[in-house]
C-alpha positions as CSV (number, residue, x, y, z in Angstrom):
1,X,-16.0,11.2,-13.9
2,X,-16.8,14.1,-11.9
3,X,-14.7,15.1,-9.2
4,X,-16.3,15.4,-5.5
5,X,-13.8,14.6,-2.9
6,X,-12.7,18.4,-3.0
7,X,-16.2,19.7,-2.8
8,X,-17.3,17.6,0.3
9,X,-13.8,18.8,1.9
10,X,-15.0,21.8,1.3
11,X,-18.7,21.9,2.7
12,X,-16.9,20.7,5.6
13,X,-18.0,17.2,5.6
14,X,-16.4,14.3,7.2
15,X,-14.8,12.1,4.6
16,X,-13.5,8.5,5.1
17,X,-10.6,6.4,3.3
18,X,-8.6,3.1,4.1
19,X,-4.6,3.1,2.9
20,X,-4.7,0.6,0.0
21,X,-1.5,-1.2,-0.9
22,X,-2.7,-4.4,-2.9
23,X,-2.8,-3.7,-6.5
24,X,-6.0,-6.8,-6.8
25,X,-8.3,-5.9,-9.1
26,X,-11.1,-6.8,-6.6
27,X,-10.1,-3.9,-4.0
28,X,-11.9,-0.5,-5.6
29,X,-15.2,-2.7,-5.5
30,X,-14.7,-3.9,-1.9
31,X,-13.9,-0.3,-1.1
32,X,-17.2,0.9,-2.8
33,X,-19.0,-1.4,-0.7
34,X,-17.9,-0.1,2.4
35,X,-19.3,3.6,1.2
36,X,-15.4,5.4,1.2
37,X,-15.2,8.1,0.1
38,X,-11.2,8.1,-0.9
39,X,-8.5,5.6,-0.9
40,X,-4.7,6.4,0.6
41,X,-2.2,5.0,-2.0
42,X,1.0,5.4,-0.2
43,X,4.3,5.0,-2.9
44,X,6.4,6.7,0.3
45,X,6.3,3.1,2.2
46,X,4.8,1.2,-0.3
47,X,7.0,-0.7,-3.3
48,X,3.9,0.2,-6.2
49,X,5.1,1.6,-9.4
50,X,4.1,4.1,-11.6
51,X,2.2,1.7,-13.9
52,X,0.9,0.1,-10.8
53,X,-0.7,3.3,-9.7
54,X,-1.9,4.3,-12.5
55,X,-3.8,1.3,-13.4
56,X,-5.0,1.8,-9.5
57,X,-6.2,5.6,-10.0
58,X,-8.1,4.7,-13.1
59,X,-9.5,1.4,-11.5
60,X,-10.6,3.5,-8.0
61,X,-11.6,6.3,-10.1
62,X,-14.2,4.4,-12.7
63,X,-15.6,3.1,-9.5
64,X,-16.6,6.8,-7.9
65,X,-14.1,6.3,-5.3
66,X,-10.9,9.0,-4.8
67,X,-7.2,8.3,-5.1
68,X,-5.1,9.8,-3.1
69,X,-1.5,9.3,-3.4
70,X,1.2,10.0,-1.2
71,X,4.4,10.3,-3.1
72,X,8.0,9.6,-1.8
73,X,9.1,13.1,-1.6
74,X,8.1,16.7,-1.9
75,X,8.9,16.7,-5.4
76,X,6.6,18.4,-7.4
77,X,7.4,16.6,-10.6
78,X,6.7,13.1,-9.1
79,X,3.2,14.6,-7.7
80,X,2.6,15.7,-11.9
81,X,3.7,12.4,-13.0
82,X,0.8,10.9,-10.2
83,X,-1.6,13.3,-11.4
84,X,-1.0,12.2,-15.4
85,X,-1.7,8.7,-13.7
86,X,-5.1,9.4,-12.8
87,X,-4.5,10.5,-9.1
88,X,-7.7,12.8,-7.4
89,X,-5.1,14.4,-5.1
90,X,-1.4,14.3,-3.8
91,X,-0.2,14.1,-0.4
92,X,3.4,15.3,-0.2
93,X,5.6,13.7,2.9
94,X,7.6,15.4,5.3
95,X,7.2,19.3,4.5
96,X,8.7,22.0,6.4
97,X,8.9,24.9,4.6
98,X,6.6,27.5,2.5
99,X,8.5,26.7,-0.8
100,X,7.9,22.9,-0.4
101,X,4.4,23.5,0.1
102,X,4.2,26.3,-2.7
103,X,5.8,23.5,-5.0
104,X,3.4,21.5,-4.5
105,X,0.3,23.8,-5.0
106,X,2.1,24.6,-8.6
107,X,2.1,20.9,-9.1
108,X,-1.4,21.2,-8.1
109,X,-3.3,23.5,-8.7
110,X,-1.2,25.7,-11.7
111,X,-0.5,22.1,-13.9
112,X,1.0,22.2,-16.8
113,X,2.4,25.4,-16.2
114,X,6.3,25.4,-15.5
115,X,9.3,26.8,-15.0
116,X,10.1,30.7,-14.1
117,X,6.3,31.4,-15.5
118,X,4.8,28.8,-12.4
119,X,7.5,30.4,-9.8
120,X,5.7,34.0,-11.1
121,X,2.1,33.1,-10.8
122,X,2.8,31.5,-7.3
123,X,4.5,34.9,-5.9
124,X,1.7,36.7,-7.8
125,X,-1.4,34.7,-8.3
126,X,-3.6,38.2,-8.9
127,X,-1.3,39.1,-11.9
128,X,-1.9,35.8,-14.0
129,X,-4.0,37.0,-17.1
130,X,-7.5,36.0,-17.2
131,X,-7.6,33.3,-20.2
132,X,-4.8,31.3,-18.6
133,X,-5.6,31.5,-15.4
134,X,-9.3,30.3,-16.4
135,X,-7.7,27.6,-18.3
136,X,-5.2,26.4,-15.2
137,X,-8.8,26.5,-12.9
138,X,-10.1,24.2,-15.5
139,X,-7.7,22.1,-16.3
140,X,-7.2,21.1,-12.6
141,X,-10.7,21.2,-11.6
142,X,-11.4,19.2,-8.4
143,X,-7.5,18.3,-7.5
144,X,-7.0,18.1,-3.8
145,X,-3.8,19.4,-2.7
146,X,-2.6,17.5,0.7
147,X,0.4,18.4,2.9
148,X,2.0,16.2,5.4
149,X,2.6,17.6,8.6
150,X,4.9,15.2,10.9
151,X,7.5,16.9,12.4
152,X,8.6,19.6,15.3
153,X,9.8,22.0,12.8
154,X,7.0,22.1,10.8
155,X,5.1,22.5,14.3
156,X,7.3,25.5,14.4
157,X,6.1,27.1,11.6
158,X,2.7,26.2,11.4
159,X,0.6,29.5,11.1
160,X,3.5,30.3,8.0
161,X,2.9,26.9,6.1
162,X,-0.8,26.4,6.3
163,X,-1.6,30.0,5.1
164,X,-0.1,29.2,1.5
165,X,-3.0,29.8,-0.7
166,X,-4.1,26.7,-3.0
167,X,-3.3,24.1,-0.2
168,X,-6.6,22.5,0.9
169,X,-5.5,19.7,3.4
170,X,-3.5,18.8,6.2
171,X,-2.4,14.8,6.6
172,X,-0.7,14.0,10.2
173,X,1.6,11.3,10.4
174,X,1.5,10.2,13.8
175,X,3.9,8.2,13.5
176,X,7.0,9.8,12.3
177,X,5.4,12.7,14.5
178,X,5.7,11.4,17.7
179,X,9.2,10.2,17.0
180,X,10.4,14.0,16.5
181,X,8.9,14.9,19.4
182,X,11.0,12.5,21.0
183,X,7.7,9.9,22.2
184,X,8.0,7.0,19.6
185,X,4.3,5.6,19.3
186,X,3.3,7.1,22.3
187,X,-0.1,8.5,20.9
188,X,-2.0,8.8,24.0
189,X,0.6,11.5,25.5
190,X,-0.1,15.0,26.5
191,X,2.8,16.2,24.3
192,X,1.3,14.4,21.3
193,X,-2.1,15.2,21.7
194,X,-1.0,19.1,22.3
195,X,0.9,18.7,19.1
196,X,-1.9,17.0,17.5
197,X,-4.5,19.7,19.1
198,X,-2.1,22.6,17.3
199,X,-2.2,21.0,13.8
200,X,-6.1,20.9,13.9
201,X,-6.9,24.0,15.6
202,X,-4.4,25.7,12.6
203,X,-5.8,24.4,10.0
204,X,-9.4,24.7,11.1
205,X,-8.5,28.4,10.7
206,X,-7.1,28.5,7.8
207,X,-10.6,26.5,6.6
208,X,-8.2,23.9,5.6
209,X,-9.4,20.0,5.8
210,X,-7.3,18.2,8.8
211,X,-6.8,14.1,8.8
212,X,-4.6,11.4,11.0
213,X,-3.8,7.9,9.8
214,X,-4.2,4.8,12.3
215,X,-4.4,1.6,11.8
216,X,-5.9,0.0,15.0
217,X,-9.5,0.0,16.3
218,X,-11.6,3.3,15.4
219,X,-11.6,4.4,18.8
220,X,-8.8,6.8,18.1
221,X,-10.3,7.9,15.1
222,X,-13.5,8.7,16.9
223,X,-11.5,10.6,19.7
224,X,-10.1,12.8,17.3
225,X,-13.1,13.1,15.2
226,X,-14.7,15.0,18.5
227,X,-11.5,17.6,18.3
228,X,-12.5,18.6,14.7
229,X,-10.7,15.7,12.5
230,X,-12.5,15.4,9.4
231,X,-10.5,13.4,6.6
232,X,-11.1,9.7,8.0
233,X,-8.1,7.5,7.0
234,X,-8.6,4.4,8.4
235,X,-5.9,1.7,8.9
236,X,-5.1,-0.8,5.5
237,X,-5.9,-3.7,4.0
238,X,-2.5,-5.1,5.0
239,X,-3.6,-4.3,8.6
240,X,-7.2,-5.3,8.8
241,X,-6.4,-8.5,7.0
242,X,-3.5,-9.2,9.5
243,X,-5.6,-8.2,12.4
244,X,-8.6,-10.3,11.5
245,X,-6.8,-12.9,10.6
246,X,-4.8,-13.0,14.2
247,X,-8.2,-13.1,15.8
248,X,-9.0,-15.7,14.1
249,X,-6.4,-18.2,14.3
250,X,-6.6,-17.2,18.0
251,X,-9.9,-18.3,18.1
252,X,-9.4,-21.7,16.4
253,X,-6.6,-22.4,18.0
254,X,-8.3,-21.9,21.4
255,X,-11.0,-24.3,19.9
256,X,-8.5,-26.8,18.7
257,X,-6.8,-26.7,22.3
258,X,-10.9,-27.6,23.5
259,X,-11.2,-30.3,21.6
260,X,-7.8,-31.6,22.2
261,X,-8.8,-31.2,25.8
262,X,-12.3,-32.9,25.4
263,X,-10.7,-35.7,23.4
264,X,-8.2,-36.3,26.5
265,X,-10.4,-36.4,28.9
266,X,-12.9,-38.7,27.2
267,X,-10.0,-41.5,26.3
268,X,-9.5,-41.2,30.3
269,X,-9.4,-44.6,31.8
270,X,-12.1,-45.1,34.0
């Protein structure tokens, strides 16, 4: 299967995703359905396997629709291993420093290259001969390389990280972000939004792709979609089950307390 998610992220287009962490058979056609364009498959917070994931990545794959996988660590090894499964792209966690993220362009973009060799063509991309460098381009054709920014030191060294050459995205974690700016889950203050505001107004000019996981309603997702958000990752199927199903058990409850009512009053002696 051809891959596309890279060239849409490129053209600038707005792409859209759910985090998927049931390994059902049924899911990559439900997500089809819906028109995504990528599924989140998280291993950092997510007890899935390797052989879980890879039967996922091939499943979501077959289907037309991207995996994306978000390994535990910034280990490029485990992002390799997740591309061998069938992955689309890799979303490393946590990173806060140019070798993390030049680790994980290696793991990326240079595949199977290793060693002293990889750390060479990374410091000098220009000096890699033609016939291997044409075979590395072809090799990892259409992998998406994704770096998770969610912290104040990697706020601090923002215009340093996102200017390593090979990365292509930028992931926000909101949530581990607004705890090391000291705001747990506040995501409607001004010092998150600022933060947030820096992260996409830096990557925008380094003509990198720029997303931000939520799992409410799409109203924050719409808010940030105006400020130049275009990699759409929204909520889970964990979440949208739960939430749905709250609702409705709300609902019949509140339609079992009716009747209950009704039935009261209408055994009412008269």
């Amino acid at each position: 299967m051809e891959k596309t998610l890279l060239k849409k992220i490129k053209a600038g287009r707005i792409v859209y995703g759910t985090c998927i962490t049931s390994t059902s058979p049924t899911w990559p056609a439900i997500a089809l359905r819906a028109g995504l364009d990528f599924v989140f498959l998280d291993t950092e917070h997510i007890p899935l396997e390797r052989m879980e994931i890879s039967r996922m990545c091939q499943v979501f794959r077959a289907m037309g629709v991207a995996p994306i996988v978000r390994i535990p660590s910034p280990d490029p090894y485990r992002a390799c291993q997740m591309m061998d499964a069938g992955a689309e792209g890799i979303v490393a966690p946590y990173l806060e420093s140019v070798t993390q993220i030049k680790e994980l362009v290696g793991a990326l973009k240079y595949r199977p290259l290793k060693g002293e060799l990889l750390n060479q063509a990374l410091d000098a991309p220009e000096k890699v001969e033609d016939f291997l460098g044409q075979y590395l381009a072809k090799w990892n054709e259409g992998n998406v390389c994704i770096a998770n920014i969610e912290s104040v030191p990697a706020l601090n060294r923002l215009e340093e990280l996102l200017s390593v050459p090979g990365l292509d995205a930028v992931f926000i974690g909101p949530h581990d972000l607004s705890i090391s700016l000291g705001i747990p889950e506040q995501y409607d203050h001004p010092v998150f939004e600022e933060a947030v505001k820096k992260i996409i107004r830096i990557a925008r000019g380094n003509n990198l792709a720029i997303g931000i996981h939520f799992s409410e309603t799409p109203e924050r997702q719409i808010r940030w979609m105006k400020e130049g958000i275009n990699l759409i990752i929204h909520s889970s199927d964990l979440a949208l089950f739960s939430q749905r199903l709250q609702q409705d058990m709300n609902v019949l409850r509140s339609s079992a307390g009716e009747q209950l009512k009704h039935s009261d009053t209408s055994n009412e002696v008269v």
